[in-house]
Wavefront OBJ file of the C-alpha trace (Angstrom):
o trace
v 0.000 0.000 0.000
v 1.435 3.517 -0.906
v 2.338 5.941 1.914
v -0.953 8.228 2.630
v 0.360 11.657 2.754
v -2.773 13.266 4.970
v -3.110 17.342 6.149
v -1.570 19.012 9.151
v -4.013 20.190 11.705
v -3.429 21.385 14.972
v -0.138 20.206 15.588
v -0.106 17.139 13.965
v -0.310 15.129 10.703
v -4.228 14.538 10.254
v -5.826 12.440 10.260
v -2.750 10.330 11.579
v -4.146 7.023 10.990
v -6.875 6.651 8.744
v -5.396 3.918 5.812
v -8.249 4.798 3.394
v -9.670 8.460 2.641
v -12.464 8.863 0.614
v -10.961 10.773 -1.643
v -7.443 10.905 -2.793
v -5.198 11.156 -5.614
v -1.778 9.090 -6.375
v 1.587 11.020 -5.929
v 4.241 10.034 -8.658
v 8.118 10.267 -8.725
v 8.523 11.525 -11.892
v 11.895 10.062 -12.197
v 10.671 6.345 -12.364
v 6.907 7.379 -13.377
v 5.900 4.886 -10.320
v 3.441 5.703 -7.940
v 5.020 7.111 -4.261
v 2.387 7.924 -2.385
v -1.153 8.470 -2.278
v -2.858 11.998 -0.990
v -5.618 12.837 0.531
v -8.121 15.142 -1.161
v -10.035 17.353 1.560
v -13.937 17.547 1.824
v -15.630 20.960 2.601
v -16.143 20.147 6.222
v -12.406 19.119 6.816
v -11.207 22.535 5.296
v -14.528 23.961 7.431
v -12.932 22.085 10.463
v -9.077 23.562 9.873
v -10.176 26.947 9.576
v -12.259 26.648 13.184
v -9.077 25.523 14.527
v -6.742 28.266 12.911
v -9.695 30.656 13.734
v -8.934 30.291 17.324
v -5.137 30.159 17.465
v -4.819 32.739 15.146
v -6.723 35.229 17.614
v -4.175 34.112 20.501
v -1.211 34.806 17.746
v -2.226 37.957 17.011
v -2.287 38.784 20.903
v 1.306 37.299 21.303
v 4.007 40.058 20.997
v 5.693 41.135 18.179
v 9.012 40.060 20.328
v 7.442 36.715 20.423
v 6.839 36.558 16.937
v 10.055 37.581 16.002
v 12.112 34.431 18.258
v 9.669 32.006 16.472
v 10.771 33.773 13.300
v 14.164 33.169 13.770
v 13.900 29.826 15.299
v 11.932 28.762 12.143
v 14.617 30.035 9.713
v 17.635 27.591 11.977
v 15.661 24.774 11.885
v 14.934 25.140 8.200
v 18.625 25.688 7.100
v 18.982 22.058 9.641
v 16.622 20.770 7.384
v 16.741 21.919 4.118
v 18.622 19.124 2.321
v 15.750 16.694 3.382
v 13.113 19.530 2.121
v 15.557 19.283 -1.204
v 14.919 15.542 -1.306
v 11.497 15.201 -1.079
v 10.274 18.015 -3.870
v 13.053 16.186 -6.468
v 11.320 13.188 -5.375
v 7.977 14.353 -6.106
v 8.401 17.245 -8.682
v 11.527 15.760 -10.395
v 13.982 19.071 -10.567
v 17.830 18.032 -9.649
v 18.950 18.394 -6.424
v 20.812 21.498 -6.738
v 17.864 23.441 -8.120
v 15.419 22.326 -5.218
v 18.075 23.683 -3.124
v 18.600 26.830 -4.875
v 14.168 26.936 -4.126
v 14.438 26.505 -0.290
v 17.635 29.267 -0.294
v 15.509 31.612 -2.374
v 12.637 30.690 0.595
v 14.830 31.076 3.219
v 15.349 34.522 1.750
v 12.022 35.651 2.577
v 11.928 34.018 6.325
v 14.979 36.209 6.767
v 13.170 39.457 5.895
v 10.119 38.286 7.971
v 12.162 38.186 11.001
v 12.320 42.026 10.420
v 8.999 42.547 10.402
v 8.463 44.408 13.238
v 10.267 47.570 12.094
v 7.882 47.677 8.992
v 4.579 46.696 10.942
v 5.660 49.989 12.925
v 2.874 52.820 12.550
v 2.880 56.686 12.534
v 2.229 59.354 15.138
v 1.313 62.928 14.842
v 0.469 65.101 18.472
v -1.391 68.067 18.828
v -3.293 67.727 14.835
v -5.556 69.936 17.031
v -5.905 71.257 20.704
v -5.461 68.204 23.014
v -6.095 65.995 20.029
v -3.326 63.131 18.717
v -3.974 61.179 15.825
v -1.949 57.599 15.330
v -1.985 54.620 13.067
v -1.653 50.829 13.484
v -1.396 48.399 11.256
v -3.647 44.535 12.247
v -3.821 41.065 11.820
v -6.686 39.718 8.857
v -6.749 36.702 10.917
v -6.958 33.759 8.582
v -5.082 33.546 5.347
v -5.369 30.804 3.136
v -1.785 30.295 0.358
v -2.706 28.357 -2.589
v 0.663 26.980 -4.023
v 1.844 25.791 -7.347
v 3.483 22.220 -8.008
v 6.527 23.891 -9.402
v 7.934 25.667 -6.279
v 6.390 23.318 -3.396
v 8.865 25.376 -0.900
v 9.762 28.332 -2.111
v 6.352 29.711 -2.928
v 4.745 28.925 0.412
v 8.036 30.497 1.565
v 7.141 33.682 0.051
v 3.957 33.875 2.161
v 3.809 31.949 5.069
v 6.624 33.634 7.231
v 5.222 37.191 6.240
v 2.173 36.652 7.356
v 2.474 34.579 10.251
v 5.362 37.708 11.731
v 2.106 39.819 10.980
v 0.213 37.915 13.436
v -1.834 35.741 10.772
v -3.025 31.985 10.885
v -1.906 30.523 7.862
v -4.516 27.930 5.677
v -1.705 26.377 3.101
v -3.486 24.489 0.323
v -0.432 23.170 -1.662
v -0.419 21.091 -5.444
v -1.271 17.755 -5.063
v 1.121 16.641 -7.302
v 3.996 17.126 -4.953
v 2.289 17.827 -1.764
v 4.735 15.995 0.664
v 7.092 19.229 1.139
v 4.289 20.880 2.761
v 3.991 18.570 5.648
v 7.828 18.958 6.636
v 6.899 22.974 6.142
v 4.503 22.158 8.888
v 7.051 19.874 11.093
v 9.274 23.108 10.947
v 7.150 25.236 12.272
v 6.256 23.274 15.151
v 9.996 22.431 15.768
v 10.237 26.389 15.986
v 7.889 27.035 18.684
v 5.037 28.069 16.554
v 1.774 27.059 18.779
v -0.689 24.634 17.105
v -2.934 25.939 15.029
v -1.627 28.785 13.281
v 0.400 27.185 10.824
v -2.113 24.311 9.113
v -1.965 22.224 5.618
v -5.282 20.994 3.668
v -4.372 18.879 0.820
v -6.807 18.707 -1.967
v -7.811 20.308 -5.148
v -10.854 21.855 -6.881
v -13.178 21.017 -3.776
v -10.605 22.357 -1.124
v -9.752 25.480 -3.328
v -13.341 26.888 -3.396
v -13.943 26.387 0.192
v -11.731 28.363 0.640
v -12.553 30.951 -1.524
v -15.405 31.108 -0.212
v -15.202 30.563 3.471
v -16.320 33.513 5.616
v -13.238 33.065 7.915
v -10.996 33.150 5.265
v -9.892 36.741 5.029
v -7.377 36.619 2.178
v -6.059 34.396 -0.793
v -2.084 34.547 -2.048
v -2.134 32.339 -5.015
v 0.405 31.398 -7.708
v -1.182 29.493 -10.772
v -1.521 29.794 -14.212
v -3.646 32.387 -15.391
v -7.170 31.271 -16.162
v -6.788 29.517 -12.827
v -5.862 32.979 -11.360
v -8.519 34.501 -12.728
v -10.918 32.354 -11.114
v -9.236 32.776 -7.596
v -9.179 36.393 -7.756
v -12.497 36.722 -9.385
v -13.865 34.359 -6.818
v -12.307 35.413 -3.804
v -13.463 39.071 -4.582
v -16.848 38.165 -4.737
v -16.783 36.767 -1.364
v -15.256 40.292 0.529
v -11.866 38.581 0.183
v -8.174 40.582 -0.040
v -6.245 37.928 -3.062
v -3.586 38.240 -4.799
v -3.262 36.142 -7.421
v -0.215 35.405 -9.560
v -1.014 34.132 -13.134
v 1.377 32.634 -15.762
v 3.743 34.120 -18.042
v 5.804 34.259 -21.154
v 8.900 35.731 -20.366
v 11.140 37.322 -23.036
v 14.886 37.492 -23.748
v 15.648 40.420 -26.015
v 19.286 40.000 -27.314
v 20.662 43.457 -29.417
v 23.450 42.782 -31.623
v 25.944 44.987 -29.213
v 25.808 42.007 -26.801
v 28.323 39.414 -25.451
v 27.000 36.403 -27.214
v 28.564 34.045 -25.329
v 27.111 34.929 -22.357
v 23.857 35.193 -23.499
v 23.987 31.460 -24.896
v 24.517 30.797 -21.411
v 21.986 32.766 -19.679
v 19.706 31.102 -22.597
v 20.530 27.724 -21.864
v 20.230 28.400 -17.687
v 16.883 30.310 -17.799
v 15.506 27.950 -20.767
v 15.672 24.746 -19.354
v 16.657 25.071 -15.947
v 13.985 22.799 -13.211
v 13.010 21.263 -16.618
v 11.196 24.960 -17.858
v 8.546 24.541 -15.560
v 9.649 27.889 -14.025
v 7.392 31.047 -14.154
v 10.172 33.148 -14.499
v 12.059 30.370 -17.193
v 12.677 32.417 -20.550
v 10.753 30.746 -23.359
v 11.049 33.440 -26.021
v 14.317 34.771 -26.983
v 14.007 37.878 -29.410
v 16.657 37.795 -31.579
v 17.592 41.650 -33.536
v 19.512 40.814 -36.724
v 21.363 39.723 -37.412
v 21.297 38.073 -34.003
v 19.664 35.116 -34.195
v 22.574 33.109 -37.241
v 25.174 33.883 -34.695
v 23.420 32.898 -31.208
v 21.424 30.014 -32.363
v 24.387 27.599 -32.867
v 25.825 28.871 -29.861
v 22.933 27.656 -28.332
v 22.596 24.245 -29.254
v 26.050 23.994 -28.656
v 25.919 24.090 -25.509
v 22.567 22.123 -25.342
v 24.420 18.999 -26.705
v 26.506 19.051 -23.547
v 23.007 18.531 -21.138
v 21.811 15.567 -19.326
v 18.552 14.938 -19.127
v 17.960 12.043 -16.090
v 17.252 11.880 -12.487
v 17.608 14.907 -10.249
v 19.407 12.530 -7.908
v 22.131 11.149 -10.345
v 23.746 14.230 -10.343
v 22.037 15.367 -14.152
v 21.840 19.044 -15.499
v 17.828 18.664 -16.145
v 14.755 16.052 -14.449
v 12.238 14.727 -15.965
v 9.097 16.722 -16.068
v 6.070 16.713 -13.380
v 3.368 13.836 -14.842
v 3.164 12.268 -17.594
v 0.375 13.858 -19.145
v 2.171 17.189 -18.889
v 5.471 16.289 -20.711
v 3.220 14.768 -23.620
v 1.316 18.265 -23.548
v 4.787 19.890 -23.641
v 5.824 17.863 -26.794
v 2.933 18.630 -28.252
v 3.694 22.348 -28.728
v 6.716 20.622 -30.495
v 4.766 18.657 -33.077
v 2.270 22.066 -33.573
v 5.496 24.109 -34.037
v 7.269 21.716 -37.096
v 4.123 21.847 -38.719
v 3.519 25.619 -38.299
v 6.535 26.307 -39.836
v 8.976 26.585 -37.371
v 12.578 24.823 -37.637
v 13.014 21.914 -34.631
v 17.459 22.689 -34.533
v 16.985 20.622 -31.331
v 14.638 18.119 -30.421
v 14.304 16.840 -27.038
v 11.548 14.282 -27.624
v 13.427 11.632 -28.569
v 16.265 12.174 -25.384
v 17.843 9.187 -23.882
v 17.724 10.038 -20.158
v 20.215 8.871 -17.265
v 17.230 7.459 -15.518
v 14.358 4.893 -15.938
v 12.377 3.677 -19.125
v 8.757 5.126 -17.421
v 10.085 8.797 -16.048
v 8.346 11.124 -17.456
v 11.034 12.386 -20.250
v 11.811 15.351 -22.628
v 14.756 16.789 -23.247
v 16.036 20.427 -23.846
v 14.174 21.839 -27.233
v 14.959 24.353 -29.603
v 12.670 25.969 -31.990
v 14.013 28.832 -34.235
v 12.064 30.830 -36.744
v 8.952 30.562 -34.382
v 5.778 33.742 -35.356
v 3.676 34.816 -32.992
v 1.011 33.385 -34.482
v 1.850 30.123 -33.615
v 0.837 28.272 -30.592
v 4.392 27.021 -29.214
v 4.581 31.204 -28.796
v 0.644 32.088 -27.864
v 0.543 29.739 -25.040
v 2.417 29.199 -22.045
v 4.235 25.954 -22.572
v 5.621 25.333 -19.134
v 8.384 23.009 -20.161
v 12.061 22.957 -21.569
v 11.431 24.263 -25.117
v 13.284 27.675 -26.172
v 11.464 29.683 -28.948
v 13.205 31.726 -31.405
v 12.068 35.006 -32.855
v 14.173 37.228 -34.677
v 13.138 40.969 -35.434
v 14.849 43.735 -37.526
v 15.044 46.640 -34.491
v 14.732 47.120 -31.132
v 11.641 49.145 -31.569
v 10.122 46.048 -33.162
v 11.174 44.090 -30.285
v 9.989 46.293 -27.807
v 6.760 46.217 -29.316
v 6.621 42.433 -29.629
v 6.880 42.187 -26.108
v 4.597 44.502 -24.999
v 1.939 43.246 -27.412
v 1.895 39.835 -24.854
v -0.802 39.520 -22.779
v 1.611 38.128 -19.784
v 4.114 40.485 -18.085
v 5.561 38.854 -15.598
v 9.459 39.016 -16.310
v 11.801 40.162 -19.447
v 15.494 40.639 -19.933
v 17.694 42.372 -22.342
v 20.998 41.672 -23.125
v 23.385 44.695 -24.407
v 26.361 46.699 -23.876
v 24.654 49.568 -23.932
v 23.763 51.572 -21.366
v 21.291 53.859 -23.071
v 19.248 50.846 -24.721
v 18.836 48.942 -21.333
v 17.814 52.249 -19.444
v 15.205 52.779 -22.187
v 13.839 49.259 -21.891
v 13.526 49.086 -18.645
v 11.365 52.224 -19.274
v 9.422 51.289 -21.699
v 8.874 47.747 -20.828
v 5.677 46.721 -20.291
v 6.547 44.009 -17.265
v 6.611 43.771 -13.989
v 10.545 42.642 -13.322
v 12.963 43.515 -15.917
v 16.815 42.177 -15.932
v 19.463 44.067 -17.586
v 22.286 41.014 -18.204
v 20.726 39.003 -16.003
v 18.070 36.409 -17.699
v 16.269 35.845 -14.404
v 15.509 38.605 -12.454
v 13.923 37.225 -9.433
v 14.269 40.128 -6.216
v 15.648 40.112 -3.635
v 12.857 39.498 -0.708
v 12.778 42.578 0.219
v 11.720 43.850 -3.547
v 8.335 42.335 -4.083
v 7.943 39.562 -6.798
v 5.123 39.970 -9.040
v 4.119 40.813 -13.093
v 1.751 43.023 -14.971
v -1.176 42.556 -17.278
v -2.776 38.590 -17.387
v 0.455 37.739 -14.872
v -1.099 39.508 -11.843
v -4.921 40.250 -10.497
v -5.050 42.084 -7.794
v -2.919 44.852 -6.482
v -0.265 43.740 -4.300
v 2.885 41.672 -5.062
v 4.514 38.627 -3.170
v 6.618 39.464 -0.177
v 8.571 42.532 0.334
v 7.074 45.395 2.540
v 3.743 44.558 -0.333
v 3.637 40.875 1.128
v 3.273 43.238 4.909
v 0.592 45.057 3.602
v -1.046 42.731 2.219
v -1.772 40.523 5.309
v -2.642 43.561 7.601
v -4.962 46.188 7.236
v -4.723 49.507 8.543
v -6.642 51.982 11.532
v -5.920 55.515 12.513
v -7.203 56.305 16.314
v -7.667 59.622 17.150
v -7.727 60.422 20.615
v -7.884 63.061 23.068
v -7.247 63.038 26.573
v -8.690 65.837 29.320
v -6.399 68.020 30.947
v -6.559 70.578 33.860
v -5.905 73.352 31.378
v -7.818 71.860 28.280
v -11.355 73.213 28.443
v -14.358 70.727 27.482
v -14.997 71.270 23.153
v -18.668 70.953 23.923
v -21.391 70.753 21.862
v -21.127 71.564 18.219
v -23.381 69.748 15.397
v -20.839 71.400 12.580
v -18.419 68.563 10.833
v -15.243 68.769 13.183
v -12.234 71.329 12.381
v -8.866 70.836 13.187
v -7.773 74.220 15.420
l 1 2 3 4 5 6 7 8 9 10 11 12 13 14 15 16 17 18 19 20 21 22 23 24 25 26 27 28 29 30 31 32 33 34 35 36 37 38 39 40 41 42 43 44 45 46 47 48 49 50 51 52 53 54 55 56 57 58 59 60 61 62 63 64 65 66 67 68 69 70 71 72 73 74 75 76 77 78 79 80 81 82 83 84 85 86 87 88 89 90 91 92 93 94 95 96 97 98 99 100 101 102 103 104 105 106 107 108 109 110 111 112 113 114 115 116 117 118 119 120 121 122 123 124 125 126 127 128 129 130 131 132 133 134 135 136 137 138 139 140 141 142 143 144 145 146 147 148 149 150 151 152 153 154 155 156 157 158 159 160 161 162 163 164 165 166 167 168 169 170 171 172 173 174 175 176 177 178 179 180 181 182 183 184 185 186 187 188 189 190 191 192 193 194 195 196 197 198 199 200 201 202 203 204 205 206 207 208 209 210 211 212 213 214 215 216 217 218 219 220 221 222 223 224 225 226 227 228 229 230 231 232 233 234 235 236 237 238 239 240 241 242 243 244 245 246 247 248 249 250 251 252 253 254 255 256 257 258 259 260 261 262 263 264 265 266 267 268 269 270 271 272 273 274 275 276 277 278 279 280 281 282 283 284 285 286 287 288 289 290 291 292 293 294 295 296 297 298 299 300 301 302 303 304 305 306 307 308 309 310 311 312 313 314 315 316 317 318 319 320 321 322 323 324 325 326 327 328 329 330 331 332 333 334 335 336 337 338 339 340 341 342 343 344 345 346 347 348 349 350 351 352 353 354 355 356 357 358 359 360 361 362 363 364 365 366 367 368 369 370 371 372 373 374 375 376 377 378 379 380 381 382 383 384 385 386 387 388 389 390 391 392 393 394 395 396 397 398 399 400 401 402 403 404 405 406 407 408 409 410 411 412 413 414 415 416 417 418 419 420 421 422 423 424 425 426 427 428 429 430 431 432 433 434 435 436 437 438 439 440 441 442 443 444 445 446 447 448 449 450 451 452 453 454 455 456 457 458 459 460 461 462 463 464 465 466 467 468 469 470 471 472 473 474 475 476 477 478 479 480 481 482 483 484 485 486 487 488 489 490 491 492 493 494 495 496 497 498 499 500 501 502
C-alpha cells in the first residue's frame, strides 16, 4: 500500500491514521513514473474544520508580541537551514527538478523568512500630536486573521516560503493548500514550524484540489487568498475570492522574453539562454521561453545555443544530471505537443528533445532540452504558455520592433535584455511593459525585500509577493484619534458642525 500523505491540523499530521480516505489522488516520482504515495483530497467540512481551529489560534497569535513573533521567526529560519537538504529531497522526489535546483528553491525561501524576522520595524505605525488642541492622531497596522496560500506544483517550498513567514510575523493563521502533485514538502513545512515554537494551530496544511480550493474561496473566515497558478486559474481565484469580501492576490502565468541586441556578449547570453531555458526542466514562471533575436542576431546565437545544449543531461535529479524529468506524464506529452504544432507551423526543430535518452528509468516522465528557431507569434508554441524545456526563437529587424513584440503579450511577468549599452537597457527598462525587468541578467527574481510579481494577465489584484507589499497585504490599517482631558484643556462641547482641526 502507498504511503498516505494526509493534512496538518493542529499540531499534527491529520488524520494520523486513517489507511483509506475517501478521496485521494496518487503522488508520482517523476523520475521512475511509479506511484510514491497516495494523498488525501479534503472535503468541505475538513477545510470547514481547519479553519475553526486556525480561527482560534490565530486570535491568541495575534495577541502574542511582536518580540514573540520575532524568536519564532528566527527559530523557524535555523531549523529550516537544519533541514533543508531533506526539504531538497522530497520536492526532487515528487516534482523531479535536480537536487541542486530544489536547493537553490528553499535558499531563495529562506530569503524571505529572513526578511520576515524584520517585520516588526515595517509593521511599525505613525504618530502625529497636537493635529488639534489636546487631540493626537496615530496609526496601526492589524492582523486579517486567517489567510489561506494556494501553491503551485513547481515551487512546493519556495512559494509557500514567500507567504507563510510574512504573514504569520504579521500575526496571521496561515490555511496552506499546496499542489497535489507534490504535496509531501508541505507537511515537513509544517514539522518546521512546530519544531520552531510556533503554537498549534496557526500554521495548518489541507491537501486537496478543486473542492478544497473553493472552500476556501469562499469561506467567511478566510480573510485573504495569495495564489500562484496559471492564469485562467488565477482569474478564477481572484475573481472568486473578490466576490466573497476577500483581499487575493493572485499570480497568473507568463511568457517571459529574452531580447538579445546585436551589441551584446553572445557568449554569455547562450549561457543565460541555456540556464533560464531549461533550468527545473522549464517549468519555471520566471524560465525564458522566447528569446528575441535583432539581426542579425539570431545566425550567430542560435548555434551557440545548441552547442551548448548537446553538452546537457537529461535524467534523475538525484544522479547528479543538469535537467529532471518533467512533473506527470500527461504534462510532458502536452509539452511535446507544442513541439509537433510548431514543425508543422513552420517553425525549424534545430533541437529536439523528444526523442532524449535520459540517465534514468524507461517510465520517467522524459523530454529533453528543445529548440525551436524561426517561431511567429502566431503560432501556438509562442501564444501559449508551454511550461516546459522548449526555447522559442524570434528574430526581429530593431529594437523598436522588439519592444513592441513584447509589450503586445498579454503576460508580463518578467523580461530581460541583453546589451552593452547603457542607453538601450535604461530605455527598456522604461518602456517595458513588465513587472521585473533584468538588464544582463536572464532571471531577475528580487531580492525578498523587492516584491515579486508581473503586470497585465500575470497579476490580479494589487499587491505583489513578499517585500514590505507581502506586509501590507496581510494587515490592514486603523488611525485612532484620541484626546485626553487636561486641567488646562477646556471641554470642546457641543457643536453639530463637521469637526475642524484648530
Amino acid at each position: 500500500m502507498s504511503t498516505l500523505i494526509p493534512h496538518w491540523r493542529a499540531g499534527a499530521r491529520w488524520p494520523g491514521t486513517t489507511p483509506e480516505p475517501e478521496r485521494y489522488a496518487d503522488v508520482h516520482d517523476p523520475a521512475t513514473g511509479q506511484v510514491s504515495g497516495r494523498v488525501a483530497l479534503a472535503s468541505g467540512a475538513e477545510v470547514d474544520a481547519v479553519v475553526a481551529d486556525a480561527v482560534a489560534a490565530g486570535r491568541e497569535w495575534a495577541e502574542t508580541s511582536l518580540s514573540r513573533r520575532t524568536s519564532v521567526l528566527f527559530a523557524f529560519r535555523e531549523v529550516l537551514v537544519r533541514r533543508r537538504e531533506e526539504v531538497a529531497a522530497a520536492i526532487t522526489a515528487e516534482h523531479g527538478k535536480v537536487l541542486d535546483d530544489a536547493l537553490g528553491e528553499v535558499q531563495r525561501g529562506l530569503e524571505v523568512a529572513e526578511f520576515a524576522c524584520g517585520a516588526p520595524h515595517l509593521l511599525k505605525g505613525g504618530f502625529s500630536e497636537g493635529v488639534s488642541s489636546g487631540v493626537d492622531v496615530y496609526s496601526i497596522r492589524q492582523a486579517l486573521g486567517v489567510v489561506a496560500v494556494i501553491s503551485p506544483f513547481n515551487f512546493p517550498a519556495m512559494v509557500p516560503l514567500w507567504f507563510v513567514p510574512v504573514a504569520i510575523a504579521c500575526g496571521n493563521a496561515v490555511v496552506l493548500k499546496p499542489s497535489e502533485k507534490d504535496p509531501s514538502t508541505s507537511l515537513l513545512l509544517a514539522e518546521i514550524w512546530a519544531e520552531a515554537g510556533l503554537p498549534d494551530g496557526v500554521f495548518n496544511v489541507v491537501q486537496g484540489d478543486k473542492v478544497a480550493v473553493d472552500s476556501l474561496l469562499t469561506h467567511r473566515d478566510v480573510k485573504a487568498v495569495s495564489f500562484v497558478g496559471s492564469t485562467p486559474v488565477a482569474r478564477y481565484v481572484y475573481e472568486t475570492g473578490t466576490a466573497h469580501g476577500k483581499r487575493v492576490q493572485a499570480l497568473g502565468g507568463a511568457k517571459n522574453h529574452m531580447v538579445v541586441l546585436p551589441d551584446a556578449d553572445l557568449e554569455a547570453a547562450a549561457d543565460a539562454a541555456v540556464s533560464a531555458g531549461f533550468g527545473s526542466a522549464g517549468e519555471r514562471c520566471m524560465a525564458i521561453s522566447a528569446l528575441v533575436c535583432v539581426d542579425p542576431v539570431a545566425d550567430r546565437l542560435v548555434p551557440l545555443i545548441a552547442e551548448r545544449m548537446a553538452g546537457l543531461v537529461t535524467g534523475d535529479g538525484r544522479r547528479g544530471s543538469d535537467m529532471g524529468p518533467l512533473v506527470t506524464a500527461t504534462h510532458r506529452d502536452k509539452v511535446a505537443s507544442y513541439v509537433d504544432a510548431g514543425a508543422e507551423a513552420g517553425a525549424s526543430v534545430v533541437v529536439d528533445g523528444r526523442g532524449v535518452q535520459p540517465d534514468g528509468a524507461e517510465g520517467g516522465f522524459w523530454l529533453g532540452p528543445t529548440m525551436l528557431d524561426h517561431v511567429e507569434t502566431s503560432m501556438s508554441v509562442y501564444t501559449d504558455e508551454i511550461f516546459g524545456p522548449v526555447l522559442s526563437v524570434l528574430r526581429v529587424p530593431s529594437y523598436d520592433a522588439a519592444l513592441d513584440l513584447v509589450n503586445a503579450n498579454p503576460y508580463g511577468n518578467g523580461t530581460a535584455i541583453f546589451t552593452h549599452d547603457g542607453g538601450a537597457a535604461r530605455r527598456f527598462q522604461h518602456e517595458v511593459e513588465v513587472g521585473m525587468v533584468g538588464v544582463n541578467v536572464p532571471i531577475p527574481v528580487p531580492m525578498a525585500y523587492y516584491s515579486f510579481g508581473g503586470w497585465k494577465s500575470s497579476l490580479f489584484g494589487d499587491s505583489h509577493a513578499h517585500g514590505t507589499e507581502g506586509i501590507h497585504f496581510f494587515t490592514r490599517g486603523k488611525v485612532v484619534t484620541s484626546r485626553w482631558p487636561t486641567p488646562d484643556l477646556p471641554r470642546p462641547g457641543i457643536d453639530l458642525g463637521f469637526p475642524q482641526h484648530r
